[in-house]
LUMTORGU-900646 format. One record per residue (C-alpha): residue in three letters; x, y, z. Coordinates in steps of 0.001 Angstrom, whole numbers, plus 500000, padded with zeros to 6 digits. Layout:
N
ALAXYZ/...
This chain:
672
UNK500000500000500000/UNK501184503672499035/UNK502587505602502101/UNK502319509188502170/UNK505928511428502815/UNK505740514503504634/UNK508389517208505337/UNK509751514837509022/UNK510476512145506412/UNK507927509939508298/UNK505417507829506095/UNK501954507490507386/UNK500260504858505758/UNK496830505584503982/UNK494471503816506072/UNK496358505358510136/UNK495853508801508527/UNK492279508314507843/UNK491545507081510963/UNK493179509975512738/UNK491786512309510510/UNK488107510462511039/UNK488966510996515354/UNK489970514574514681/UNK486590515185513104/UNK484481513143515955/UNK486489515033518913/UNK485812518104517083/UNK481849517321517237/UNK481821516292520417/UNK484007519479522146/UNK481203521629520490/UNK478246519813521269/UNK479224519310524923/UNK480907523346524982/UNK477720524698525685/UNK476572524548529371/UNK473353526409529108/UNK471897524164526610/UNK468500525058524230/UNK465741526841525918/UNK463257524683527278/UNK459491524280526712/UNK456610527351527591/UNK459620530021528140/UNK462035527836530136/UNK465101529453530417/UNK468324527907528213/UNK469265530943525842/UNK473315531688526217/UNK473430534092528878/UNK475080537368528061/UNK479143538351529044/UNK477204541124531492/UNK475904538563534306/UNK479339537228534922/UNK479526540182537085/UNK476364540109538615/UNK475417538689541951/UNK471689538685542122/UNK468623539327539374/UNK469965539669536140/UNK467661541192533295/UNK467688541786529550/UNK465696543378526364/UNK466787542676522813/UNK465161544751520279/UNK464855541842517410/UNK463231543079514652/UNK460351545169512432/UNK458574545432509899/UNK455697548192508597/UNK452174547471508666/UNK449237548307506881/UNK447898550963506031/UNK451184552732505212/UNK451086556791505685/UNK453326559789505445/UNK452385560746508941/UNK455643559516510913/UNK453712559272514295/UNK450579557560512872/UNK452969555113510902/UNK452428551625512475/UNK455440548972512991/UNK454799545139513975/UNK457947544430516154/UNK459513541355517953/UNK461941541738520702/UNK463233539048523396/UNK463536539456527426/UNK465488537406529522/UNK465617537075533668/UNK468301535080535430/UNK468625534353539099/UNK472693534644539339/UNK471917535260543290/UNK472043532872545869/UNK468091533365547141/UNK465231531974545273/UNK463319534578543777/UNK459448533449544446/UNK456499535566542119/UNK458948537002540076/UNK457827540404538533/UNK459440542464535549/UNK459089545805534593/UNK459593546781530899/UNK459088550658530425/UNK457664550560526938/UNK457310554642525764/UNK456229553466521850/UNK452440553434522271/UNK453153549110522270/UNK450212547408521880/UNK451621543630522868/UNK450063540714521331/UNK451691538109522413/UNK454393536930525010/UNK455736533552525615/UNK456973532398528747/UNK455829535081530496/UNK452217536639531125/UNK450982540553531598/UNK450010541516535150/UNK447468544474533562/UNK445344542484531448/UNK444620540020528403/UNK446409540556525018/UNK446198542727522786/UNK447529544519525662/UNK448082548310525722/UNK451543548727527007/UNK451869552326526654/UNK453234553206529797/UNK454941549952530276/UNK453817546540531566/UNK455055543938534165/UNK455477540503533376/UNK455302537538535607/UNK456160534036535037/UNK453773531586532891/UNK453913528864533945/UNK457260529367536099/UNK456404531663538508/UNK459699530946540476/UNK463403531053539379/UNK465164528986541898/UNK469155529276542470/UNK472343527696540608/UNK473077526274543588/UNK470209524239544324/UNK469443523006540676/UNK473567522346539948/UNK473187525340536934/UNK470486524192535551/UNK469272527199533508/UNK465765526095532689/UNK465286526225536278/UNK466925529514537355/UNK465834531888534119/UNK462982532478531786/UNK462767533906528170/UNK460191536162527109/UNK459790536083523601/UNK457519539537523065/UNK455456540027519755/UNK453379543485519541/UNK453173546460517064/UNK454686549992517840/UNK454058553782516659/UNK455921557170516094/UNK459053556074515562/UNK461361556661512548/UNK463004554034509881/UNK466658555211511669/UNK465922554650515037/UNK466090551612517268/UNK463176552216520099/UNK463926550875523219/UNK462029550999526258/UNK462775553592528891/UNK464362551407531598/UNK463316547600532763/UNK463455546351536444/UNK462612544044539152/UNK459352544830541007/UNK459094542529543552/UNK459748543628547549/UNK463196544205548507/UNK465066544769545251/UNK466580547789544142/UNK467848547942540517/UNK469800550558539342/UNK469699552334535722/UNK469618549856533498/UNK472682550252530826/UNK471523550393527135/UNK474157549621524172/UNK472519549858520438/UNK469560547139520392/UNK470444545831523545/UNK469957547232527564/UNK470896545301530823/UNK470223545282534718/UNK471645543992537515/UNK469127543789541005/UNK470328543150544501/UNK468827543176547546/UNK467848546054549790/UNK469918545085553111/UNK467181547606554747/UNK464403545709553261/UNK462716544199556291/UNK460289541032555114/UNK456876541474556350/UNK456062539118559423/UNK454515535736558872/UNK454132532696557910/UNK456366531630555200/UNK454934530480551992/UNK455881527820549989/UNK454708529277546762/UNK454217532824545945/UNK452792535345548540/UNK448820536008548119/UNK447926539599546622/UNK444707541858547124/UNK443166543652544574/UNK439852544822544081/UNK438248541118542863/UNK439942538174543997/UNK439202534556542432/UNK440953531991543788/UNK440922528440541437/UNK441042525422543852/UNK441438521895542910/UNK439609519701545868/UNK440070516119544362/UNK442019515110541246/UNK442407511842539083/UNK443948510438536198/UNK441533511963533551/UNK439654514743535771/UNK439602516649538478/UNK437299519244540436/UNK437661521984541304/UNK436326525448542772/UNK436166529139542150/UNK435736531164544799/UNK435103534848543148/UNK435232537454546410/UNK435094541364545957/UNK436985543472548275/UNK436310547046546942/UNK434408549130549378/UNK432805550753546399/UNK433510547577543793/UNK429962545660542602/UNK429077543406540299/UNK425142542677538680/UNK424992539389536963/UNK428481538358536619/UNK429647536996533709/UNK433275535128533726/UNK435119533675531238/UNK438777532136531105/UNK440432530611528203/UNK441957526738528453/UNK444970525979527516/UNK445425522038527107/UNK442245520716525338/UNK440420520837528804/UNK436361520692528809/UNK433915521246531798/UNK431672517762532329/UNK429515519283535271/UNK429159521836537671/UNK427737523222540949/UNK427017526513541719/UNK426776528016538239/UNK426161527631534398/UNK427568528114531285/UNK425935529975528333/UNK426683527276525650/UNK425873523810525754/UNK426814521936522153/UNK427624518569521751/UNK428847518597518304/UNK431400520624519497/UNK432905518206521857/UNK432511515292519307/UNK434334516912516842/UNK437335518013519415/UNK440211516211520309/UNK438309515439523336/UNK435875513495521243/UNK438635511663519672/UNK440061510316522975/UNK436791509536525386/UNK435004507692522314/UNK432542506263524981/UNK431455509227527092/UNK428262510893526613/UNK428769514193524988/UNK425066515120525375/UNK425256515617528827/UNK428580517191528778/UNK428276520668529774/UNK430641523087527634/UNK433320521830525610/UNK434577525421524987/UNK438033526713524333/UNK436412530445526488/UNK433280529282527675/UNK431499532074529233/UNK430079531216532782/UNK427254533053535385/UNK425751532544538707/UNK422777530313539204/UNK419172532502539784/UNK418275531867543909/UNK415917529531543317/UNK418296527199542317/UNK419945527371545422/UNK418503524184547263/UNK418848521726544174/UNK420617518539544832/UNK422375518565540965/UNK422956522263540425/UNK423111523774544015/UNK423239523496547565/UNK426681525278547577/UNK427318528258549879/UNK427685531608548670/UNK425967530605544821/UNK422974531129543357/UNK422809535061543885/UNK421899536042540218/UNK425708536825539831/UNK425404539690542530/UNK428120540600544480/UNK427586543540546704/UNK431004545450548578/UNK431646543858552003/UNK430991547846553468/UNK426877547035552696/UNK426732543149553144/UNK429470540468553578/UNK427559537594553246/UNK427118539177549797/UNK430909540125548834/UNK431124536483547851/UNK430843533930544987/UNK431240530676544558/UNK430980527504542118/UNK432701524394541280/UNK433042522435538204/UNK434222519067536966/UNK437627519489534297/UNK438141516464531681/UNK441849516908530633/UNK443795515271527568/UNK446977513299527009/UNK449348514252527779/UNK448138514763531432/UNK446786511809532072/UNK448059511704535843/UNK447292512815539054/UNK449540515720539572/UNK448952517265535684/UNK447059520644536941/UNK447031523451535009/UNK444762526114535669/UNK442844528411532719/UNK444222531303531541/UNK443302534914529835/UNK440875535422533132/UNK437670538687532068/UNK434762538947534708/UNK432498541791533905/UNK428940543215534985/UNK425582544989533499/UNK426094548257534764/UNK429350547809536640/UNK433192548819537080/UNK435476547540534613/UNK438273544967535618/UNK441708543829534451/UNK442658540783535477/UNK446224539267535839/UNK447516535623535305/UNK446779532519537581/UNK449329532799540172/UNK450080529828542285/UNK449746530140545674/UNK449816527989549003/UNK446790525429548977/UNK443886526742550586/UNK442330525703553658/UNK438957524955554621/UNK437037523516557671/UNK436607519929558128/UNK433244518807556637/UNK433213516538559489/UNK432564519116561838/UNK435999518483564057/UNK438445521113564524/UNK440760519942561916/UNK441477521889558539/UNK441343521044555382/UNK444062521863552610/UNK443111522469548319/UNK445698520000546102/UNK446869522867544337/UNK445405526526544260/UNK446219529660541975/UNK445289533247542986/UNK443775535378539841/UNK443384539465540864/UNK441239541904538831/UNK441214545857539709/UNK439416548671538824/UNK440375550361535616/UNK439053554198535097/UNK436936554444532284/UNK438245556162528966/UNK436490558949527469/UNK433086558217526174/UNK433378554779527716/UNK431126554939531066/UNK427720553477531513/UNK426399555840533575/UNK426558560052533845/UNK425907563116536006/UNK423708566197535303/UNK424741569122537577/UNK422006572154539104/UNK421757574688541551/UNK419176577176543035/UNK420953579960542033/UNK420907578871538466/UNK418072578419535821/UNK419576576238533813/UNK421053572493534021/UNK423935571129532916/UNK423281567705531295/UNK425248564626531236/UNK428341565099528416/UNK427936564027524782/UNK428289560455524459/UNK429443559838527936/UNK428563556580527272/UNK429717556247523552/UNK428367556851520559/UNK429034553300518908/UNK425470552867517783/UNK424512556493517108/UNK424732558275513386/UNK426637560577513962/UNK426050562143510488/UNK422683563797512380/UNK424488565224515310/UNK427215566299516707/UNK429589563800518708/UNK432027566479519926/UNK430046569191520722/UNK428854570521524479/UNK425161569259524940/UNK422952572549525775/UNK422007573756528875/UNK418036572724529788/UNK415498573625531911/UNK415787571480534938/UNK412330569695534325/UNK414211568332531323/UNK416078565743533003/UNK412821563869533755/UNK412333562511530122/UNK414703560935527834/UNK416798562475525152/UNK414467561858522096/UNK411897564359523961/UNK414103566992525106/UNK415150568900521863/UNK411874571107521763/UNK412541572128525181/UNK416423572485524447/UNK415169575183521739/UNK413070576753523233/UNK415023577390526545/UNK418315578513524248/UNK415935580938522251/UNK414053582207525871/UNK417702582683527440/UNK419238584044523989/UNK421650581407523841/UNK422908579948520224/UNK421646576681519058/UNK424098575185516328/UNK422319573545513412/UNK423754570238514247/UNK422553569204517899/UNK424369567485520195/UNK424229563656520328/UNK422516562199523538/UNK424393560881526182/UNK423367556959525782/UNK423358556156529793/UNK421137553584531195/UNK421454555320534353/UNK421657559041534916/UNK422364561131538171/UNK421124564621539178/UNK423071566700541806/UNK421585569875542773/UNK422832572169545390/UNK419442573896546982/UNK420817575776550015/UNK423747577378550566/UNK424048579156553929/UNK426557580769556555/UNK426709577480558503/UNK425738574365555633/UNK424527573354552835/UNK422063570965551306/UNK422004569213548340/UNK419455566596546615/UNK420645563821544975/UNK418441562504542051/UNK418607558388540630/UNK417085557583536926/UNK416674554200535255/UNK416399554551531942/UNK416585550962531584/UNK413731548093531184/UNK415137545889534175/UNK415691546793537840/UNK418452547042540257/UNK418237545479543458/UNK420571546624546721/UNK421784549793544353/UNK423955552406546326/UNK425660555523545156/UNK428892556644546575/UNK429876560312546316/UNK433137561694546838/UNK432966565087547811/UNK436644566410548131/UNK437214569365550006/UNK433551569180551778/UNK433738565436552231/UNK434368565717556120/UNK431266567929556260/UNK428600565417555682/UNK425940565540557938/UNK422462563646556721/UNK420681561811554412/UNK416753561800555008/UNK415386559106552025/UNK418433557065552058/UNK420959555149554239/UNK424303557134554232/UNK427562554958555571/UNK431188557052555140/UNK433776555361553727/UNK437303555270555804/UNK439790556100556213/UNK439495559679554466/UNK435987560083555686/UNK435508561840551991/UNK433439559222550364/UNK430028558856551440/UNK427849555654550582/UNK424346555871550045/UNK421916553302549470/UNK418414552372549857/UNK416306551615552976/UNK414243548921553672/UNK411463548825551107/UNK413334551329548948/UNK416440549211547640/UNK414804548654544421/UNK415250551038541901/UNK412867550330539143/UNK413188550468535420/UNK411870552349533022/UNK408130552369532207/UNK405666553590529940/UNK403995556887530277/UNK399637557457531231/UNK399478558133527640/UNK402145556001525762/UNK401287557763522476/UNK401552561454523910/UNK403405560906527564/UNK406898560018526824/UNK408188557439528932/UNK408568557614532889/UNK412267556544534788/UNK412855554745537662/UNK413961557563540289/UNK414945557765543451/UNK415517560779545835/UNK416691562199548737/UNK418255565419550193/UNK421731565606551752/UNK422555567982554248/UNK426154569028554974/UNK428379571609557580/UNK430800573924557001/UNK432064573965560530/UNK435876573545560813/UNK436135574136557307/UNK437859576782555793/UNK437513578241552435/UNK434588576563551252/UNK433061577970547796/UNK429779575938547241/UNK429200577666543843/UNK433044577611542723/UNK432558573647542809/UNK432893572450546369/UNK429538572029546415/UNK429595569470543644/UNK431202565869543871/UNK434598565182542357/UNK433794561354541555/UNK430365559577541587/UNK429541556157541212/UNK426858554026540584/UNK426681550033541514/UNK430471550850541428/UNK430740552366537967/UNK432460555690538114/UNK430105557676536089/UNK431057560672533591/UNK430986563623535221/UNK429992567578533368/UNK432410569435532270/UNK431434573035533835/UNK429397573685537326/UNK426555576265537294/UNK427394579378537806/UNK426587581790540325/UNK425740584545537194/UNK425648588619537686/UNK421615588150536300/UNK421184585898539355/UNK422245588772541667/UNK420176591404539646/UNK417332589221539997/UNK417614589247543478/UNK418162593109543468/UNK415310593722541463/UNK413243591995543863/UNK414067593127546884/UNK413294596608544763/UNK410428595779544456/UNK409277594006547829/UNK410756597805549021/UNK408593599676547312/UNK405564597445548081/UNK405829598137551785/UNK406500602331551201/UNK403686602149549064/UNK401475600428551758/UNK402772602731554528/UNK401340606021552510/UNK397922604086552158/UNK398280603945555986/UNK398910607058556570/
């Protein structure tokens, strides 16, 4: 066999130097394959991406945001801050510390007008996508909720980081530029993060603890802390098998001022889950065909689909009517079948509470006991009620109940996740209920603000959606919109003031509020508050809560209703109806229903109010008119102007005082 020479004046054979050559090549393969130690990133947003050179120095939460890419979207426009841009970037959090960081929370300080539409590994605290991210957004873990240490997992990355692969669309921002969010941070308690440090497409933080930080007192947790919001559901498995498991939803509202009318709930599931039964409450949609042809019909090829009840991806769920409270199938649950009310613990406790349970079918691949994985994409929302964001499913320590049998032992949940919703402020034209403001000194109203409750289902092309509605008589506000422009007109054209050819649209509230001020003394005030239903149903337990500002601590009586203050600030002031009166009906027709216009629901009563120990109070410059209302817990639109205390109003009172003067001279040279 030929030999090859080389410059030594060794010979290698053919057949040595292809089997070095051949080892070479292997040991090559295997020193890169094996010179990773962070390997792939793991399934759901599991950490694994190669970490950056930047967190070899840091000692504690590591964080990064990598702007990836854009592209333009439709329509295209000259405009540069109309111009919309879809965008992906990636996050990335890292526990380099030696504590486990439990709930983590991360701050990204969008400033782009985001909108977010999708995140992996990760899910937003304020809401459901698309999510507006405007003023930045916190992310928490999905499903890792935890990022334990290097230490205690011998580097395993998936473990100790997560990647948060962000999809949304951006505005404003040129072809040239890279935007980057203002800063990004840890939220949690106890961190401090300094500015992050930004280089081209890429920015970086390191967080350490606050050595002052002193951890609240109590028992320690084994999964993340529990959080209060306004509306707290907490999702409780009580008993769980192979295939199924059931589990309960407790739904309790902790607002002083929060209320909810015929709930409605929906989640979205996330594994090919379906509901079989439940206790407690219902859901809207009940179709076989749609479980058949599922994946779940595929797999349980014997069960009876026709009994099934929802086989939904977002099924959409509500509270039983009471008198299905005392059925052996449906009810006999505590704290259900209340018509999906759910009154603030400040009127009625027992009635700050919901509850239901349901039986969840799950599909390979978890098929075993310990497989749970709670809904996602959580929306609860009300007739004529606040608006709530919800955030993810947090797990939390299980949950404990009393013993059914009656002994003092306690009973502990399998597994339990924590869902909180709060109060979001309406936006412009987006209430569902308004205010009309009026005082004795004062002919005229002011009426609730063009389409304070939208304008969605108006034509505009007939009036005018931006334009101030008129001022009215007062006897105005008793009959709806429709029948109010020929006394609009003719109180304009009495009191010389312009009428534009295009009216005003209406205001489109089911529920209207009138606050007049009709004294104003040296020592109080008194004021008359004023409830319309301009709807066909009723409400039952309504209340009103005022807050009065400045004049809040000088609240003295309310004669019609019952009046509870709201602490600490003592501002607020609750009102609702007495005994008897705690229905506020709906609308109804009039005597006459083809010449009467129709007649409201109302309710009345007159507030009184000091002005001791307060200085500086102006009823007419607007202390004497609320600075938030609400109704059922809906902050309601509020006028844009007060009445004024006018120069004709003074004349008038000049002219008859003139007048009452010369009465009595006149009658004194009759007597004499």
């Amino acid at each position: 066999m030929r030999a090859i020479e080389v410059k030594t004046g060794m010979k290698i054979p053919w057949d040595v130097r292809y089997s070095l050559s051949l080892f070479i090549l292997l040991s090559s393969i295997l020193f890169v394959c094996n010179g990773q130690d962070y390997g792939t990133p793991g399934e759901d947003g599991g950490g694994g991406a190669e970490p950056p050179p930047e967190m070899a120095h840091c000692n504690g939460i590591f964080m990064s945001y990598n702007f990836g890419s854009r592209e333009r979207e439709y329509p295209h426009v000259k405009n540069v801050t109309a111009q919309s841009w879809a965008f992906k970037s990636t996050a990335m959090i890292v526990n380099a510390g030696r504590e486990e960081l439990k709930g983590w929370q991360m701050f990204i300080g969008f400033r782009h007008k985001e909108l977010i539409v999708s995140a992996t590994g990760a899910a937003p605290m304020d809401g459901d996508y698309p999510l507006d991210a405007s003023n930045g957004t916190t992310f928490v873990g999905s499903p890792n909720t935890d990022l334990k240490t290097s230490i205690e997992t011998a580097g395993d990355f998936t473990q100790i980081s997560a990647n948060i692969e962000i999809t949304g669309t951006l505005f404003g921002v040129s072809k040239a530029v890279t935007p980057m969010p203002r800063t990004i941070k840890l939220t949690n308690d106890g961190w401090e993060c300094p500015a992050a440090k930004r280089k081209g497409g890429s920015m970086h933080v390191c967080c350490k603890r606050n050595p002052k930080f002193k951890n609240k007192t109590g028992l320690k947790t084994k999964f993340a802390p529990r959080r209060y919001g306004d509306l707290n559901i907490v999702y409780d498995v009580l008993q769980s098998f192979d295939s199924n498991y059931l589990a309960q939803v407790t739904i309790d509202n902790d607002n002083p001022l929060g209320r909810l009318d015929r709930w409605n709930l929906t989640f979205e599931w996330m594994r090919g889950e379906f509901i079989n039964t439940m206790r407690g409450a219902y859901t809207h949609k009940k179709d076989p065909s749609e479980c058949l042809y599922s994946k779940a019909g595929q797999y349980y090829k014997d069960l009876d689909f026709s009994q099934v009840m929802n086989c939904q991806r977002k099924p959409a769920i509500s509270d039983l009517p009471p008198e299905k409270k005392e059925d052996n199938v449906t009810g006999k649950l505590p704290f259900c079948c209340k018509n999906g009310t759910l009154l603030p613990p400040i009127m009625d406790p027992s009635k700050s509470r919901s509850m239901f349970q349901l039986q969840v079918f799950k599909l390979p691949p978890d098929l075993n006991r310990t497989a749970l994985y709670p809904p996602q994409h959580w929306k609860i929302d009300g007739v004529l009620n606040p608006q709530y964001k919800c955030g993810p499913p947090v797990r939390v320590d299980p949950s404990q109940f009393p013993d059914p049998s009656g002994l003092l032992a306690v009973t502990y949940a399998i597994s339990s996740w924590q869902v909180v919703c709060n109060i979001t402020k309406p936006k412009a034209q987006a209430s569902r209920c308004c205010v009309s403001f009026s005082a004795f000194y004062n002919n005229s109203a002011v009426p609730c603000n063009t389409c304070a409750c939208g304008c969605n289902d108006i034509d505009t092309d007939t009036c005018n959606a931006n334009s101030n509605p008129l001022l009215l008589p007062p006897d105005a506000l008793l009959v709806p919109f429709d029948n109010r422009t020929l006394k609009a007109r003719a109180w304009a054209k009495q009191n010389h003031m312009p009428v534009p050819k295009k009216l005003p649209c209406p205001d489109n509230c089911g529920v209207s509020i009138n606050w007049h001020v009709s004294t104003d003394y040296k020592n109080g005030w008194t004021a008359r508050l004023t409830v319309f239903n301009w709807r066909d149903f009723a409400f039952e337990d309504w209340f009103v809560a005022i807050d009065m500002g400045k004049a809040g601590p000088g609240y003295e009586n309310v004669y019609s209703f019952n009046g509870t203050r709201v602490p600490p600030s003592n501002r607020t002031v609750i009102f609702q109806g007495l005994p008897g009166m705690n229905y506020l009906v709906g609308q109804v027709n009039g005597t006459n229903p083809l010449r009467d216009p129709p007649v409201p629901g109302k309710q009345q009563s007159v507030i009184s109010f000091t002005k001791k120990n307060i200085k500086g109070l102006n009823i007419p410059e607007g202390d004497g008119f609320p600075t938030k209302l609400f109704f059922n817990g809906e902050e309601c639109a509020l006028p844009k102007h007060f009445p004024k205390k006018s120069s004709g109003h003074r004349h008038g009172i000049r002219v008859l005082m003139s007048f009452v003067f010369a009465t009595m001279a006149a009658f004194a040279l009759m007597m004499d």
